[in-house]
Residue frames as a rotation matrix with the C-alpha (Angstrom) as fourth column:
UNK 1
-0.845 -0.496 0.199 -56.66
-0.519 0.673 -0.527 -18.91
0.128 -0.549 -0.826 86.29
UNK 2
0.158 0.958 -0.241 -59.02
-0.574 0.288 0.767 -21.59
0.803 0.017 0.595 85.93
UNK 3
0.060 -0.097 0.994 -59.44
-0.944 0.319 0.088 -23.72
-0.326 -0.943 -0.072 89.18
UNK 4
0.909 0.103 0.403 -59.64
-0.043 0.987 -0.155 -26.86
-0.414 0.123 0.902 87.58
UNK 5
0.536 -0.743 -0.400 -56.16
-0.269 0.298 -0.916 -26.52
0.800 0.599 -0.040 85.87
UNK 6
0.029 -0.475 0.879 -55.09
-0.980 -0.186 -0.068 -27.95
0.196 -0.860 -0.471 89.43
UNK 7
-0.552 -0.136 0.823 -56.88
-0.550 0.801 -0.236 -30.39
-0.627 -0.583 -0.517 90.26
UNK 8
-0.970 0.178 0.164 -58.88
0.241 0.670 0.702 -31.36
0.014 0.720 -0.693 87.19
UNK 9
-0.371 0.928 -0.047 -62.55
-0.854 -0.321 0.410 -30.70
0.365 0.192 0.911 86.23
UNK 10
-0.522 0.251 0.815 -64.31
-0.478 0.706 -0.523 -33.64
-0.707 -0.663 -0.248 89.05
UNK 11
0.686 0.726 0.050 -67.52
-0.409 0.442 -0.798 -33.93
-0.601 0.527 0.601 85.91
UNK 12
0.049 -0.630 -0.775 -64.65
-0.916 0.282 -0.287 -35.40
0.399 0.724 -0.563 83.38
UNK 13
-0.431 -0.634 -0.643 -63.66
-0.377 0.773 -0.510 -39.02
0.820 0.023 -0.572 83.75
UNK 14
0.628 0.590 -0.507 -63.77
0.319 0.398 0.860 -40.86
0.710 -0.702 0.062 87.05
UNK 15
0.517 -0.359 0.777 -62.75
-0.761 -0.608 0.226 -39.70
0.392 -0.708 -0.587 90.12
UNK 16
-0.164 -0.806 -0.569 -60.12
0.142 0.551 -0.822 -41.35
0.976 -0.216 0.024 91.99
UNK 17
0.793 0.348 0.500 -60.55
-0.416 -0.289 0.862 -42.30
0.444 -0.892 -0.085 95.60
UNK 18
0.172 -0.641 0.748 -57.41
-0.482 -0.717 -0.503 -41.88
0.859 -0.274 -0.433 97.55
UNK 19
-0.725 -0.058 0.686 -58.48
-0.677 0.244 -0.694 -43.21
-0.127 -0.968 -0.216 100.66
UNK 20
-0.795 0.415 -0.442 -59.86
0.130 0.829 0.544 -46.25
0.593 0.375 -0.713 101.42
UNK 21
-0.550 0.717 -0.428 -62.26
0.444 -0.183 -0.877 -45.00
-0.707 -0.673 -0.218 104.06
UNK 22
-0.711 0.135 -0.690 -63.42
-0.542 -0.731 0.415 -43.06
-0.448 0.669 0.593 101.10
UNK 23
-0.589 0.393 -0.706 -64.21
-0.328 0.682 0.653 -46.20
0.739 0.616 -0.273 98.92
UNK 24
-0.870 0.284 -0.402 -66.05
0.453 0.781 -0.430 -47.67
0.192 -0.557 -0.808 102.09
UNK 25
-0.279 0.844 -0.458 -68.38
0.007 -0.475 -0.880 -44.84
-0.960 -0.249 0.127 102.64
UNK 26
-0.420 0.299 -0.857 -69.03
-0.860 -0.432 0.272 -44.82
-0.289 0.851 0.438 98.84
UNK 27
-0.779 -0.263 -0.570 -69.76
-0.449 0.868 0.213 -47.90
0.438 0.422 -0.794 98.78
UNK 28
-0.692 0.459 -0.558 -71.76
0.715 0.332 -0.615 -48.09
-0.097 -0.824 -0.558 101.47
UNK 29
-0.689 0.028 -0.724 -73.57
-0.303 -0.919 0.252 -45.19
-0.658 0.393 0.642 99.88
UNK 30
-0.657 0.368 -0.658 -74.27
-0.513 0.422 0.748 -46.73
0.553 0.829 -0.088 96.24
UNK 31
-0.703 0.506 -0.501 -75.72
0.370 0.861 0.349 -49.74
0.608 0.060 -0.792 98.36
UNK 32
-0.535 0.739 -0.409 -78.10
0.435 -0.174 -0.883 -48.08
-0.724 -0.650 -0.229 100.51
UNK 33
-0.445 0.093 -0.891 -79.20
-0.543 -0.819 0.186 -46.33
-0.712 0.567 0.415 97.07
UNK 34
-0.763 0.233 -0.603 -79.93
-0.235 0.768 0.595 -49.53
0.602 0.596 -0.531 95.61
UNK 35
-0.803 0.535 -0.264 -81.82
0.593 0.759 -0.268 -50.74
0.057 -0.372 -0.927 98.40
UNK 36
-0.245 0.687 -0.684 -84.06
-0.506 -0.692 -0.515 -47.02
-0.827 0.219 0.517 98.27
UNK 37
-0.583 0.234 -0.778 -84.06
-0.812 -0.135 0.568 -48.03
0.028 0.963 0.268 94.28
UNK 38
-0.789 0.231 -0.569 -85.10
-0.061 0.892 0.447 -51.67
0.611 0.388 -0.690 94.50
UNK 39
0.326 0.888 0.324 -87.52
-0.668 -0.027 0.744 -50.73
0.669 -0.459 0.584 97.50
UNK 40
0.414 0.129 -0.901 -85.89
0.647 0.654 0.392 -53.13
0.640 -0.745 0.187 100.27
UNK 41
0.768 0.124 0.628 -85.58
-0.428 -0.629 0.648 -51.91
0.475 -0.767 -0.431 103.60
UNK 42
-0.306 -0.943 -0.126 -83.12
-0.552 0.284 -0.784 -54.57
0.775 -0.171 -0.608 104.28
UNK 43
-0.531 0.360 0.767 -86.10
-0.631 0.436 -0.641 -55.83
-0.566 -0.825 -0.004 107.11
UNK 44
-0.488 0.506 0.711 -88.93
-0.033 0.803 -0.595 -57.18
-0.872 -0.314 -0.375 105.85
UNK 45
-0.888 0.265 0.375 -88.65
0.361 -0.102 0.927 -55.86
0.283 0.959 -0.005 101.60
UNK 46
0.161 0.987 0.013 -92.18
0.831 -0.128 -0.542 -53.88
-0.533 0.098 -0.841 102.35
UNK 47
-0.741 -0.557 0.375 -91.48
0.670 -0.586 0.455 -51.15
-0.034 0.589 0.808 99.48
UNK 48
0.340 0.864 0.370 -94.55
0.660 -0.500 0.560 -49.10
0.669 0.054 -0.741 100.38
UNK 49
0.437 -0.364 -0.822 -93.11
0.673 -0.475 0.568 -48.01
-0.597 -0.801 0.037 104.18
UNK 50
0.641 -0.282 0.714 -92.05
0.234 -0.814 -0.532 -44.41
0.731 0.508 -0.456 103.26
UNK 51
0.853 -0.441 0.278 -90.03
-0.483 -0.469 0.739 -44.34
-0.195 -0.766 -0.613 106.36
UNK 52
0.639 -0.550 0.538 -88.12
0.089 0.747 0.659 -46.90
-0.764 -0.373 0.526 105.55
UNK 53
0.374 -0.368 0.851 -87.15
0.855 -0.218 -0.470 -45.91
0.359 0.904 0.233 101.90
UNK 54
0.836 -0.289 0.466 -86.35
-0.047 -0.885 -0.464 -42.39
0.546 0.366 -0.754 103.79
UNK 55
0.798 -0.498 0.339 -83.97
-0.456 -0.131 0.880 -44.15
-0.394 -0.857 -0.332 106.07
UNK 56
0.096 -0.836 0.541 -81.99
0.904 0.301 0.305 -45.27
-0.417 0.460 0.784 103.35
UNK 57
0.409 -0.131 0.903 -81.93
0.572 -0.735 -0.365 -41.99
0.712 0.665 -0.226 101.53
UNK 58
0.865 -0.357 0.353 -80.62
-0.502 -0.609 0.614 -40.93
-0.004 -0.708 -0.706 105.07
UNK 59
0.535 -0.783 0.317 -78.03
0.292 0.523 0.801 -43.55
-0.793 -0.335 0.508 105.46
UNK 60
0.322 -0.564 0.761 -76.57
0.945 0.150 -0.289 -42.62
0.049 0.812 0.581 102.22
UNK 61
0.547 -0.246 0.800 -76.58
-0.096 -0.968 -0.231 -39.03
0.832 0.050 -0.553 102.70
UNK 62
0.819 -0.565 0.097 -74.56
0.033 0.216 0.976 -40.11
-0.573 -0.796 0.196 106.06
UNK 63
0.371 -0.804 0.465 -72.15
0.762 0.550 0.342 -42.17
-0.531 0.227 0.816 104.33
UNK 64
0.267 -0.555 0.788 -71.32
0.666 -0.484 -0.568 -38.97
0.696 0.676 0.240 101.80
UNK 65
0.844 0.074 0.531 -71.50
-0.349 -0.676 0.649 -36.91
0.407 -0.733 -0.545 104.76
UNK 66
0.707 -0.685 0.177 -68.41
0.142 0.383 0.913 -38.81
-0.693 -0.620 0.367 106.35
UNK 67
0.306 -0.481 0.822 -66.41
0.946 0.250 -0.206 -38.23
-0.106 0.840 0.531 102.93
UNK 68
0.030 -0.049 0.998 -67.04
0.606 -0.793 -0.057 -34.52
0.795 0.607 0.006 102.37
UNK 69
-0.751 -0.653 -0.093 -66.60
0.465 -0.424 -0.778 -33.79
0.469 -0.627 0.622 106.16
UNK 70
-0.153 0.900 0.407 -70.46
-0.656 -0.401 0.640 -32.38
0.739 -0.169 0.652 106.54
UNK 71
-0.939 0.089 -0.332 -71.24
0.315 0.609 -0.728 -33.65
0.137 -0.788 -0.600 110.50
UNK 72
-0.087 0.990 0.113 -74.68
-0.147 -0.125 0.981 -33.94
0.985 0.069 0.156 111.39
UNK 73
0.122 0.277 0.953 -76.80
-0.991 0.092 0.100 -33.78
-0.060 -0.956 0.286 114.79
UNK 74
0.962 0.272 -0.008 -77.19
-0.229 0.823 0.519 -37.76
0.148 -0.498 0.854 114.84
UNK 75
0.046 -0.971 0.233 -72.53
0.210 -0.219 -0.953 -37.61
0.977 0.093 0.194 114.93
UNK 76
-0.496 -0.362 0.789 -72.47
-0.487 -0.637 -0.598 -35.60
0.719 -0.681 0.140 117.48
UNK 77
0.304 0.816 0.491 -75.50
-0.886 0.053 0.462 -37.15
0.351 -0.575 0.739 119.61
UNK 78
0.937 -0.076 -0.342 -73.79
0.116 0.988 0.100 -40.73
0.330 -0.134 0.934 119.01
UNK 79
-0.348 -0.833 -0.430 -70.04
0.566 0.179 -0.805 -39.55
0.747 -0.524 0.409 120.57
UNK 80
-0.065 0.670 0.739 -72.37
-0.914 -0.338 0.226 -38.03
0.401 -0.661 0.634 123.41
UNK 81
0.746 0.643 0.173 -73.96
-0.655 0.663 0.361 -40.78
0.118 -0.383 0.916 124.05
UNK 82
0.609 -0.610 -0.508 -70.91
0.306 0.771 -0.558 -43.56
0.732 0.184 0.656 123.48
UNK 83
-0.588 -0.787 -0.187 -67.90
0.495 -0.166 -0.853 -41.14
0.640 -0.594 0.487 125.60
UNK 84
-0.770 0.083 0.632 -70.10
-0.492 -0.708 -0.507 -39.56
0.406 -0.701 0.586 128.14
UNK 85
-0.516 0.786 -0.339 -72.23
0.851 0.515 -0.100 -41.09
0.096 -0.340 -0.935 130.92
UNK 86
-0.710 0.518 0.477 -75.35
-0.100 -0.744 0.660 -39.43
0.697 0.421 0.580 130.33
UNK 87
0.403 0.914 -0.051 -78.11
-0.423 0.236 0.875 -39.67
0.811 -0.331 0.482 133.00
UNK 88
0.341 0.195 -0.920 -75.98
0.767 0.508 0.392 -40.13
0.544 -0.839 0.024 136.07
């Protein structure tokens, strides 16, 4: 029993996205991946700032993160912060 005689071998062909939240975080993905590639920050295009190039290589790992179900501490911290009054 191979697993892929289910659902198909993912490295073959293109994947199909299902959901359209899907296509939005991918999308939103690819384009933070471009700006890392092309070196804008999306502020002020300095392509040197290493923070800034890693805060796209975060936003993208977000955006797959919201696809594949993989919550992170800054998730949780923002429905903290948004549905709870903190600090009274």
């Amino acid at each position: 029993f191979l697993p892929f005689s289910r659902c198909g071998n993912p490295l073959l062909g293109s994947p199909s996205l299902t959901q359209s939240r899907h296509s939005r975080h991918l999308g939103a993905c690819v384009a933070a991946l471009a700006r890392f590639n092309h070196g804008d920050s999306g502020d002020n295009g300095d392509s040197r700032d290493l923070a800034l190039a890693a805060e796209q290589l975060r936003v993208a790992r977000r955006e797959l993160g919201r696809i594949t179900g993989h919550v992170g501490t800054e998730d949780i911290l923002d429905v903290i912060f948004r549905d709870f009054c903190v600090g009274k």
